[in-house]
N, C-alpha and C positions, 0 to 999 in steps of 0.2 A: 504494500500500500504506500503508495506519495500522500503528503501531506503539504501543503503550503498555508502558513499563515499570514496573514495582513492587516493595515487598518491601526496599528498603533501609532507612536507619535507621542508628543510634547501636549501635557493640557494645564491649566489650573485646578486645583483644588475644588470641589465643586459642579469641575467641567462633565462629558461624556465623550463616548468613544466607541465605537462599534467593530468588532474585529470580526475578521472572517476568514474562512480554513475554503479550501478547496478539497477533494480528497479525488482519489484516482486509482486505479489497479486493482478493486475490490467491489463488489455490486453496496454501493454504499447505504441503499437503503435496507436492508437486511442489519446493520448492526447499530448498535449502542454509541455516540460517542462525547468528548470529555474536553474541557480545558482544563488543563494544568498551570502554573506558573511558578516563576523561580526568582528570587529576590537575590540580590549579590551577598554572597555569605550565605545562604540559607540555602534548606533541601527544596527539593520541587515539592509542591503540592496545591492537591485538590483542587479545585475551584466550583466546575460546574459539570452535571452531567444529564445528557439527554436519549431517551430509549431510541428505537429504529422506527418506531411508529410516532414518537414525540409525542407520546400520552404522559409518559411519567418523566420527571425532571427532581433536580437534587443538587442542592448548593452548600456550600462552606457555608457556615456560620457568619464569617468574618463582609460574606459578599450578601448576603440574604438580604431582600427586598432591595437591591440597589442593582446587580446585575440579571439580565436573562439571557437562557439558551434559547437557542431556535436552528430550527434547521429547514432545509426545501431540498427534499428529497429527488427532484426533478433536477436540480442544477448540483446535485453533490456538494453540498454546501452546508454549512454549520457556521450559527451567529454567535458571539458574545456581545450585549446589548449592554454595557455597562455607565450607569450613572451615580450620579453621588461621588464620584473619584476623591479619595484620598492619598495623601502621599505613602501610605503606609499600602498602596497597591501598586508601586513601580516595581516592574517585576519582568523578564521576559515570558510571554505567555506562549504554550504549546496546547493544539490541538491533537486529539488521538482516539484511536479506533477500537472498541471494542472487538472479539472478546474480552483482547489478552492487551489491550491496553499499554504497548510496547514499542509500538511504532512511534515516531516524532519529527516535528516538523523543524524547518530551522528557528523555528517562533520568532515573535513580531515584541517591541521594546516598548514598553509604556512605561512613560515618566510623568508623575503627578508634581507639581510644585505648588509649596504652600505659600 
């Protein structure tokens, strides 16, 4: 599976930001998939996850009620809709593919500034 992520960038505190994965080499609508992100110094994790039917959805703690997944299974595509940004969300963010959740993209750089 290719993954490509996009859509980050430079915002305020405050601001939003809409990221977006491409995916490719895999029948994309058949599986689950996830954004991760990684903070400098820090382990990767969590953020958001969405089923293959995008009935069920599942978020961090830390992003709840201020980011949403989404996806359009006609264009292989999967959203991070993320508002309320904090600087404590600058992080590089990777998209990924269920089952096995191991694939990764080069992910996309988001910097909040306070």
């Amino acid at each position: 599976v290719q993954l490509e992520e996009s859509g980050g960038g430079l915002v305020q505190a405050g601001g939003s930001l809409r990221l977006s994965c491409a995916a490719s080499g895999r029948t994309f609508s058949s599986y689950s998939m996830g954004w991760f992100r990684q903070a400098p110094g820090k382990e990767r994790e969590f953020v958001a996850f969405i089923d293959w039917r995008a009935i069920n959805t599942n978020y961090a703690d830390s992003v709840k009620d201020r980011f949403t997944i989404s996806r359009d299974n006609d264009k292989n595509m999967v959203y991070l809709q993320m508002n309320s940004l904090k600087p404590e969300d600058t992080a590089v963010y990777y998209c990924t593919m269920g089952p096995t959740f191991d694939s990764w993209g080069q992910g996309t750089q988001v910097t909040v500034s306070s």
